[in-house]
N, C-alpha and C positions, 0 to 999 in steps of 0.2 A: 306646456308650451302656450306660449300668449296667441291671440288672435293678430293674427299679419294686418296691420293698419293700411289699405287702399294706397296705392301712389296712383295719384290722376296722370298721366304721360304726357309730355310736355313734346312740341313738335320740333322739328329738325332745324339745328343751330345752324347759319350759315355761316362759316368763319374763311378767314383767307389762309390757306397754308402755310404753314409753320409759323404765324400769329398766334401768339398766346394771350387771352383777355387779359387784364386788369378790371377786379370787379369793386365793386362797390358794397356794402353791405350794409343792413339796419334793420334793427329789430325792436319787438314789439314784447314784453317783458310781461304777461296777464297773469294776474289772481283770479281770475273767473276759473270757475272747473272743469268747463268741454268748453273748446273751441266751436265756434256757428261752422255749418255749412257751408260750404263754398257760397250757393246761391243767395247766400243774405249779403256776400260781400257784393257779388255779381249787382244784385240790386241797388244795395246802397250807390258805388259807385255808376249806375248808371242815374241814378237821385241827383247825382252833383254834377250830371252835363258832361260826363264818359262813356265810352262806346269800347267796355273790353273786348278786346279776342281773345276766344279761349280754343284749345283743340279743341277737336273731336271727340266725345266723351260718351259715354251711359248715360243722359241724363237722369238714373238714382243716382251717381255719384254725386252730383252736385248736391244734392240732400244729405248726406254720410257726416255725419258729425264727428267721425275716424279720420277724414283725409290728413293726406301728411305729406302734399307735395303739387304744384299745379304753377303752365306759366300761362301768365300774361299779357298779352300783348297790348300797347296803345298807338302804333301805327304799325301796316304791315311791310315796311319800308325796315323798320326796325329790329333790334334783337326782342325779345319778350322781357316779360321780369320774373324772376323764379322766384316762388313763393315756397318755403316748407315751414312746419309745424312739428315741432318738438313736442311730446307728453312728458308728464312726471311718472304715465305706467303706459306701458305697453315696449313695444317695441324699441322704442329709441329714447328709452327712459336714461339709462348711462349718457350719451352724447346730451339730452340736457342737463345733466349734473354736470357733465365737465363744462357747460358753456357758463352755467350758475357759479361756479369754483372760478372759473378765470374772469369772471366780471365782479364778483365779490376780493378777489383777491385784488385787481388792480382800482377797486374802491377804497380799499382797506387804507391808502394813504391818505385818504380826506379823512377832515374831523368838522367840518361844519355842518351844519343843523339838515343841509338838503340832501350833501352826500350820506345823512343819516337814513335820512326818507328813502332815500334813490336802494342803498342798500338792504330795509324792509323789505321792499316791492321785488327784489332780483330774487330775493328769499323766500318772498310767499309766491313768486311765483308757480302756476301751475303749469304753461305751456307758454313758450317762444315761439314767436312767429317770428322769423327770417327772410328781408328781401333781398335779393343779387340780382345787381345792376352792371352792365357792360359799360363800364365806363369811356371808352372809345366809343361808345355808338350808343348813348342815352342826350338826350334834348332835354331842352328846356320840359316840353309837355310830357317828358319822361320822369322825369323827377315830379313834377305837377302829379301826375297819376299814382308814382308811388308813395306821394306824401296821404292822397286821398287813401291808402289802402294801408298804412301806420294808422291814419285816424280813426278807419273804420274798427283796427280790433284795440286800441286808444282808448277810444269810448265806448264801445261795447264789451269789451271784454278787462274793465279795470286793468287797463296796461300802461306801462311808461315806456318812451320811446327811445333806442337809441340808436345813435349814428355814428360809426365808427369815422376816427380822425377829427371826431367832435363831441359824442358826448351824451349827455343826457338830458331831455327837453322836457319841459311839465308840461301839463296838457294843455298850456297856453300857447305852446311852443313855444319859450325862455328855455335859453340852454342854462343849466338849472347845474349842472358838473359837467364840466368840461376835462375833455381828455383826450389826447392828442395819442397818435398811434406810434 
């Protein structure tokens, strides 16, 4: 039996009855080998002039370089942003294969030189990081924060970006393969 990878718990959604979100989602595609610690994103984003909210936690958790799950918040007005983390071992090794299967498969119709590249990086991936976003209730400074939190594992963790309903962005942000949902 593998080691049960940490979920950090995420605080209580407030939604209005029988409203069902529409989310948003975008993800972070890394060849690095472990994922950082919460607390390095915590930091970094507080370096760029954000003030996360995070539940309640352990703080060793925030040090666990296993987490696999933590939300967000950038105002408390608002929904948070759900963060999880895919491995290529441990627990949720399957769900990232079938996320790698179905981004490789709907690459597969490009033939130019970037959707080449784009489909490398899907493949050497080692861990997905995943953001959801309430689309009815994310701002402007909501998308601002989770752009800050793509770049953070971006550029530290040799990832490439994607954003569903749009596609794949180089780390200039140029949408680089485009593709529509």
């Amino acid at each position: 039996m593998g080691k049960e990878l940490p979920v950090v718990p995420s605080g209580p959604q407030p939604q209005q009855p029988g409203a069902a979100d529409v989310h948003v989602y975008s993800r972070v595609f890394c060849s690095r080998e472990d994922s950082p610690p919460l607390r390095l994103l915590l930091d970094f984003l507080k370096s760029k002039g954000q003030t996360p909210l995070i539940p309640k936690v352990d703080p060793a958790a925030l040090d666990d370089w296993a987490w696999v799950q933590i939300s967000l918040g950038y105002d408390r007005e608002r929904k948070p942003i759900q963060i999880v983390c895919l491995r290529d071992r441990g627990t949720y090794k399957e769900d990232l294969e079938k996320e790698r299967a179905q981004f490789l498969h709907q690459l597969s119709i490009f033939d130019d030189i970037e959707a080449q590249l784009v489909r490398e990086q899907v493949t050497r991936c080692r861990f997905i990081v995943t953001t959801r976003l309430a689309q009815g209730d994310i701002t402007d400074e909501g998308y601002d924060f989770n752009g800050w939190v793509l770049e953070f594992f971006q550029e530290h963790c040799n990832g490439i970006v994607q954003v569903d309903g749009q596609g794949f962005f180089s780390p200039k942000g140029e949408l680089v393969v485009e593709m529509e949902d």
